[in-house]
N, C-alpha and C positions, 0 to 999 in steps of 0.2 A: 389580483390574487398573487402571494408571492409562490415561489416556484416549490415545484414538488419533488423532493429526493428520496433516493434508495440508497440506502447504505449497509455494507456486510459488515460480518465483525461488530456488531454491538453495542455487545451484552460488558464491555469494557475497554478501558482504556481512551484513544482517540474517540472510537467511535458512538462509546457509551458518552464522553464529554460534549459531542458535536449533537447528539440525536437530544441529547437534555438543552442543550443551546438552543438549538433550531427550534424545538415547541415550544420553548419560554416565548421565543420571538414571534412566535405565529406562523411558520413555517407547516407544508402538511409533509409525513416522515413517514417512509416507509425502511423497519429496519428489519435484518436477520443476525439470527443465531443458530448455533446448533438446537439450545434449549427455548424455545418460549415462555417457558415459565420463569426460568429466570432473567430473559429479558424484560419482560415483563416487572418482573418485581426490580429490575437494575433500575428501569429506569422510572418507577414511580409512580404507571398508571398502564391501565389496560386498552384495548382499542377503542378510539373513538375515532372523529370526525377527520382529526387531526394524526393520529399515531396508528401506525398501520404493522402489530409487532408479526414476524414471519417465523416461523423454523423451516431453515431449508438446508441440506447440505449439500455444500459447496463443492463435495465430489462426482455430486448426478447432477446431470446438465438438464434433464428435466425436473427436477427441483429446484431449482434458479429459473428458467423456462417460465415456468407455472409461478414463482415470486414474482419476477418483472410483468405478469400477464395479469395477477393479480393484482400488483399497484396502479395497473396501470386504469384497470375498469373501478376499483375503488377512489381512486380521485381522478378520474376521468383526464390525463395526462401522466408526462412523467419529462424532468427537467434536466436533473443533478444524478447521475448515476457514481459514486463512490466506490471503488475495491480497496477497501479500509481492512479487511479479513488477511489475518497472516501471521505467522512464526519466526522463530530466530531457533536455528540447530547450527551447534558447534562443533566440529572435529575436521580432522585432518582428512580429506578424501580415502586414506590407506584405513581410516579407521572409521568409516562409517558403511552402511550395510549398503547394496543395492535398495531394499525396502524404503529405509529408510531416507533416503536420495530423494526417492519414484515419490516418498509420501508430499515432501518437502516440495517439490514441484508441484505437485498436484492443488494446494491450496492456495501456495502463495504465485503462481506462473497460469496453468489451467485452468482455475475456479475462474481468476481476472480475467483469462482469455473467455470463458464460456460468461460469464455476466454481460462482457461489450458485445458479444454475439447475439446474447436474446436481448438485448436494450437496444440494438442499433437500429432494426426495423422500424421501432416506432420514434427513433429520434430523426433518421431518414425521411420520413413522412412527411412529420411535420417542420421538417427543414432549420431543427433547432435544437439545443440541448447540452452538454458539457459532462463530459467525463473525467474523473479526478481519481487517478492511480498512484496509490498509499506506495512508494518504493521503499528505500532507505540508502543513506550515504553511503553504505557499505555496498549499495550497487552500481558506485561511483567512485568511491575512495575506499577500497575495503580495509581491514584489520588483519591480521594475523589469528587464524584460528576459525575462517569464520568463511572457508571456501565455495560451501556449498549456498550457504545462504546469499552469501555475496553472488550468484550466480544468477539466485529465482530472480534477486532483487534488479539484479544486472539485466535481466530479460525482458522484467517491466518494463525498466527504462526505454528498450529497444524498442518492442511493441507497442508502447504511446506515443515516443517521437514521431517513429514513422505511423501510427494508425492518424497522429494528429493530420501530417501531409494527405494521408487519405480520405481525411471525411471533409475537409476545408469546404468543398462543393458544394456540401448540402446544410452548411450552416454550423455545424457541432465545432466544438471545441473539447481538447481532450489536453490536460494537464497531469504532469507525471509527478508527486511531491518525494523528495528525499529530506526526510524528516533525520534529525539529530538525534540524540541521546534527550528523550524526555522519559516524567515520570510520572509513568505510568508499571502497569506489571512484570511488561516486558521481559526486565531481566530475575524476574521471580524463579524459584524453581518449580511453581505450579505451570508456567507461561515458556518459561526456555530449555530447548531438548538439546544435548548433549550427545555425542554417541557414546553406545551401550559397549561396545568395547574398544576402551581405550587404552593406547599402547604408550607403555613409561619414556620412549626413546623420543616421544614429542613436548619436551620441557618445555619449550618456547609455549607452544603452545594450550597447558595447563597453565604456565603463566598470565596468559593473556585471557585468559577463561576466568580465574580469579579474580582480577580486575576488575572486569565487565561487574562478578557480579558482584562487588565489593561499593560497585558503585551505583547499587540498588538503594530507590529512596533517595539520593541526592544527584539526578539527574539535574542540568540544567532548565530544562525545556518544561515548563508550562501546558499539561494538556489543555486547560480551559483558554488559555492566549491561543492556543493552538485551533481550535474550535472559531473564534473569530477569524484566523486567517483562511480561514476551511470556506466561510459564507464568505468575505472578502474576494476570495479568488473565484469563487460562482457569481459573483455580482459585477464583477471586472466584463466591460463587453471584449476586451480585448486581453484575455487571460493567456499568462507567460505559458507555453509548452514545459519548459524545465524549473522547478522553483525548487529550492533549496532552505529546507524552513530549521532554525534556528543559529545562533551564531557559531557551535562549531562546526552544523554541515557549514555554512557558508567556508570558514578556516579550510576545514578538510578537503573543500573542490578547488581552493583556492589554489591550495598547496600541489593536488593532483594537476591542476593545469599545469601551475606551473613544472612540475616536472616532466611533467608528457611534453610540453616547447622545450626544454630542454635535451629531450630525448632525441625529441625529431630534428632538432638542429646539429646535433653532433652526430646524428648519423646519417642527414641527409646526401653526404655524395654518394652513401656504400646503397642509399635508397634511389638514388639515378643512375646506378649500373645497369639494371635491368631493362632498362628504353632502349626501344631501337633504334 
């Protein structure tokens, strides 16, 4: 039987490309959205044997709870847990709201933390499983303009490397992807939040906001290549902790390395003053 995954986030993009992948290939799927009906109609067919569609939201932990408890008694396992669910909000820290912070964490940092929490028990169990945490390069190599998001994405990373050293014991594997600039909605203005008061003195930073979204529709990155690499690195027995998917995240960590060695070599003597 091949393995059985849950994936958040959908109803589009990654996740709508990967869940239409995975049942072409025979895969059994378990996905959420906020909407079921329009996951549903995203992705082409209603529940059966194989497609198991959810509305849960990602902000009640027992909502997520009751989704991983439900895949898990409808095909009688659960494999591949995915936190594919997530936003991009831009503005400058001085210009974005407390709410709006607290919302941005809550989806993109929170929901992934409470999904590994109600999935862990029974991958623990059964002494097996893999968890695949959607980041983005910007939570690695960030942009200008893009502080807060660079931050949720920045947290995943944290929280997978180390949960990875943590579940090694019992079997799991837990993969953290920093995806590239692909096209998909992303940078829509149905899809990308902005703050709601923005202040003229951050030019840089409207600059860099245009851009991004200028460059909607001619992304590099391939969501349905992206979708094979997705099963690839669930089918790997021995899958990378940190993976870097398309060729400018690959550039952009390259570049971020190299300047962090450069960093630490020029300031390593002022950095062994402090030994005793």
């Amino acid at each position: 039987m091949k393995k059985i995954w849950y994936i958040t986030g959908a109803s589009k993009g990654f996740g709508l490309a990967l869940v239409k992948k995975l049942l072409n290939e025979g895969y059994r799927v378990a996905a959420t959205s906020r909407n079921k009906t329009e996951l549903i109609a995203a992705v082409g067919g209603d529940k059966n044997e194989h497609f198991l569609p959810l509305e849960v939201d990602l902000k009640d932990e027992l909502s997520i709870r009751k989704s991983i408890q439900e895949t898990h008694q409808f095909f009688g396992g659960l494999d591949v847990v995915m936190n594919n669910a997530g936003y991009g909000i831009g503005g400058a820290v001085e210009e974005l709201s407390t709410a709006e912070i607290r919302e941005s964490f809550e989806v993109n940092v929170f929901a992934t933390i409470s999904v590994m929490q109600a999935a862990m028990p029974y991958l623990r169990t059964q002494k097996s499983g893999h968890i695949i945490n959607i980041a983005s390069i910007a939570g690695f190599a960030a942009a200008t303009g893009w502080a807060i998001y660079s931050a949720t994405k920045h947290a995943v990373i944290g929280i997978s490397e180390i949960t990875a050293e943590d579940v090694k014991e019992f079997g799991i594997n837990v993969t953290v992807v920093a995806p590239g600039a692909f096209r998909t909605d992303f940078l829509s203005a149905d899809s990308l939040v902005l703050a709601q008061q923005k202040m003229e003195e951050y030019t840089a930073i409207r600059t860099s906001h245009a851009k991004y979204a200028s460059m909607n529709g001619t992304q590099i990155g391939d969501p349905a290549k992206a979708a094979d690499v997705y099963i690839s690195l669930a089918e790997d027995p021995n899958p990378p902790v940190h993976f870097f998917m398309g060729s400018d995240s690959y550039q952009r960590a390259k570049g971020k390395i190299e300047l962090l060695s450069e960093e630490l070599e020029m300031y390593k003597e002022l950095s062994f003053v402090t030994d005793f």
